[in-house]
N, C-alpha and C positions, 0 to 999 in steps of 0.2 A: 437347319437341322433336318434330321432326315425321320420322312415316317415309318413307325413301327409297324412291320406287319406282324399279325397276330396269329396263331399255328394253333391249328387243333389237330389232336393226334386223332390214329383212325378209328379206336375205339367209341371213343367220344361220338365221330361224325358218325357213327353207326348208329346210335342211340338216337341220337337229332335225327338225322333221316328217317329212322324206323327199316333200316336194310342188314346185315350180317358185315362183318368188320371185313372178311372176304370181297364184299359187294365196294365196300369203300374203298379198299386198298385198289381193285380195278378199277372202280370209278377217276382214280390218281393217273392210273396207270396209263389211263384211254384220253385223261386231257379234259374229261367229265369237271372234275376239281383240279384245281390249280395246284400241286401241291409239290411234292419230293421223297423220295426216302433217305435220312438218315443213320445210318448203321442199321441197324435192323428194327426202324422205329419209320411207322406214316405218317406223315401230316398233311395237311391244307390248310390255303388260307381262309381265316374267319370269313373272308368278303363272299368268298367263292362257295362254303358250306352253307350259308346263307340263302345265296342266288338257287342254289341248285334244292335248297328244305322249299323254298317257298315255288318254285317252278314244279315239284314233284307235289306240293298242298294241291296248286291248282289243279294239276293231270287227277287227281285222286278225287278231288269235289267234280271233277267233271264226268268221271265216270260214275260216279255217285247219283249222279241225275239221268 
């Protein structure tokens, strides 16, 4: 059986992130997230909105100090 991948659309990854749906849809575009467009809809994968919230937490605690 094959596994599910799980799709977050780009609005969504905007709000997780804390960036502009603009910001997300590039962030696709550039290879940032893994993702695709479908008809006139973003996605990425869950794994990958993920990888890239908690890589931008750290940048952000670190400028913080």
């Amino acid at each position: 059986m094959g596994k599910t991948i799980k799709q977050v659309p780009a609005a969504r990854i905007a709000s997780e992130l804390g960036v502009s749906r603009d910001t997300a849809i590039r962030m696709i575009q550039r290879g940032e997230l893994e993702g695709e467009q479908t008809l006139t809809r973003w996605w990425a994968t869950r794994e990958s909105v993920d990888r890239v919230r908690i890589e931008l937490e750290a940048e952000r605690e670190a400028e913080a100090v």
